[in-house]
C-alpha positions in Angstrom: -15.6 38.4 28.6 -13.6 35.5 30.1 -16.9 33.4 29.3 -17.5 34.0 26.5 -14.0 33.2 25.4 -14.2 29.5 27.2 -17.6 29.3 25.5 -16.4 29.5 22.0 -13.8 27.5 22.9 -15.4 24.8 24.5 -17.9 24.6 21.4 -15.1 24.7 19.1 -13.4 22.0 20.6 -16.8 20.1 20.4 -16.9 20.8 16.9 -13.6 18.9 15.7 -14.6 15.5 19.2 -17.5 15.3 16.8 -16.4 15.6 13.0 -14.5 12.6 11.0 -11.3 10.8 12.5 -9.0 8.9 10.6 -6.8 6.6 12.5 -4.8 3.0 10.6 -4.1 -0.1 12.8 -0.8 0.9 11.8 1.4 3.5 10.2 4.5 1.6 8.7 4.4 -2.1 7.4 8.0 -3.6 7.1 7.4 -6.1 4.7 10.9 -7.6 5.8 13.4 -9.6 3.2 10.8 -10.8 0.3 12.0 -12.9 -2.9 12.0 -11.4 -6.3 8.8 -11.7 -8.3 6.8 -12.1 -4.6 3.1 -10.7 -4.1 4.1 -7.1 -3.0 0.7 -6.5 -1.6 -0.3 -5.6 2.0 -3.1 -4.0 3.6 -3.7 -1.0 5.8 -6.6 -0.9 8.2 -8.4 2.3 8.3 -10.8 3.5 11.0 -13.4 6.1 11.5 -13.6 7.2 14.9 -15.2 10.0 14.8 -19.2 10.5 14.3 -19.4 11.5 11.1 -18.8 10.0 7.5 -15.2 9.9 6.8 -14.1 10.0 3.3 -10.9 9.4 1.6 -10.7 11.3 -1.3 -7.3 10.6 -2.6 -4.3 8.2 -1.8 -1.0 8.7 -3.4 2.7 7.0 -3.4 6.0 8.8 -3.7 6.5 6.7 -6.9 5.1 4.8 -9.7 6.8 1.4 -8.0 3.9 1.7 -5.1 0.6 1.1 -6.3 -2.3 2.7 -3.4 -6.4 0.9 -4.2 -8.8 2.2 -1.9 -12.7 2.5 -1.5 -14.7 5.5 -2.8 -17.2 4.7 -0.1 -17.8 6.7 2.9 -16.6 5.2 6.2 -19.3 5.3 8.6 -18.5 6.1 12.2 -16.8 3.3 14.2 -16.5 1.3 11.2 -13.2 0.3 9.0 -12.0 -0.6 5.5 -8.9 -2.1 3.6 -6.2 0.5 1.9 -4.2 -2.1 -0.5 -0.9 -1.3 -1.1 1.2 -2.7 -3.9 4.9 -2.7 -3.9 7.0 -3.7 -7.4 9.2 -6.4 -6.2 10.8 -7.2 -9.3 13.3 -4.1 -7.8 16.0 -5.3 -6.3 17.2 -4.2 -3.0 16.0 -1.8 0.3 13.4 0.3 0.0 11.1 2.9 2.2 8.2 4.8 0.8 5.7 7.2 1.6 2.2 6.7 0.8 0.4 10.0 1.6 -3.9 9.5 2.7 -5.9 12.6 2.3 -9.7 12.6 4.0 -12.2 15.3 5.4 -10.5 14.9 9.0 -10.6 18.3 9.9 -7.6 17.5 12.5 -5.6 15.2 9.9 -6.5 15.7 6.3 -3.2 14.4 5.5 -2.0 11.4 7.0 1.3 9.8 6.2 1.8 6.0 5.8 4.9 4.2 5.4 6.1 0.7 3.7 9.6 -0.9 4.2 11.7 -4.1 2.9 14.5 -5.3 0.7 13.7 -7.5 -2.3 16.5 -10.3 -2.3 17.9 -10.6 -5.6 19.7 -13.9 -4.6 16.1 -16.3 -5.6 14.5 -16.3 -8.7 11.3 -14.9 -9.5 8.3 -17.2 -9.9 8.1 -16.5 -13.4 11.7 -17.4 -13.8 11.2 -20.8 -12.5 8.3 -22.0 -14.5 9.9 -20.7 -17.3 13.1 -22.9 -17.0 10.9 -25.5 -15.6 9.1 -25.8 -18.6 12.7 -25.2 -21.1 13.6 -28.2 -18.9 10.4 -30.3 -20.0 10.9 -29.6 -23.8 12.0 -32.5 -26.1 14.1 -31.6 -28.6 15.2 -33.8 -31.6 19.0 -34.2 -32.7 17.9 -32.3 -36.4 16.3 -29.6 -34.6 19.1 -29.5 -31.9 21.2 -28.6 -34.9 18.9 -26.0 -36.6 18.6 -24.3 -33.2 22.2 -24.3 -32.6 22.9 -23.1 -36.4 20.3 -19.8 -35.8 22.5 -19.2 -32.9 
């Protein structure tokens, strides 16, 4: 009886060595202090590790201000790809979020990912800048000084 029981677990245990494995190069990117308006997009390495086809068949944030892109593709065995995540930065202030990965690991079919930083309302945004650069470049002539000032 005993070996039949270490049997069936020994070829259970092979089972899940040889399935799918998710693993990310890492599990939290602190994105740091980061300026208003500033590319809020970093990327997550994903890696199969396992000897089968791993697939990620959905990728979602804790909110609408973290935007997850990832490929449809299988992941062949021993191979990677990019999950891009975007971060609204025109939020001022700290902020932590969640990011949850769900695959065909049969260990880990939910993984957890996490993104950190604070979005420094003390610069401008970009947009903000070419937009009083360019209020700067304007040439305005005394009669249309006046009109402007009148519709005030």
């Amino acid at each position: 009886m005993k070996k039949i029981f270490a049997g069936l677990f020994l070829a259970g245990s092979f089972a899940f060595a040889s399935a799918q494995t998710i693993s990310f190069d890492k599990t939290t990117f602190d994105y740091g202090t980061v300026k208003v308006g500033a590319d809020g997009h970093r990327f997550f390495t994903v890696k199969n590790t396992g000897d089968k086809p791993l697939i990620i068949s959905k990728v979602q944030a804790a909110c609408g201000c973290t935007t997850p892109e990832w490929s449809q593709e299988p992941i062949m065995p021993g191979k990677t790809a990019q999950l891009k995540v975007g971060y609204n930065t025109t939020l001022v202030g700290p902020f932590t979020k969640i990011i949850e990965v769900y695959s065909n690991d049969p260990e880990n079919s939910r993984s957890v990912i996490n993104i950190k930083g604070n979005v420094d309302a003390s610069a401008p945004a970009a947009a903000e800048v070419k937009e009083t650069a360019a209020v700067k470049a304007t040439k305005v002539a005394p009669a249309q000084k006046a009109r402007k000032m009148e519709s005030l």
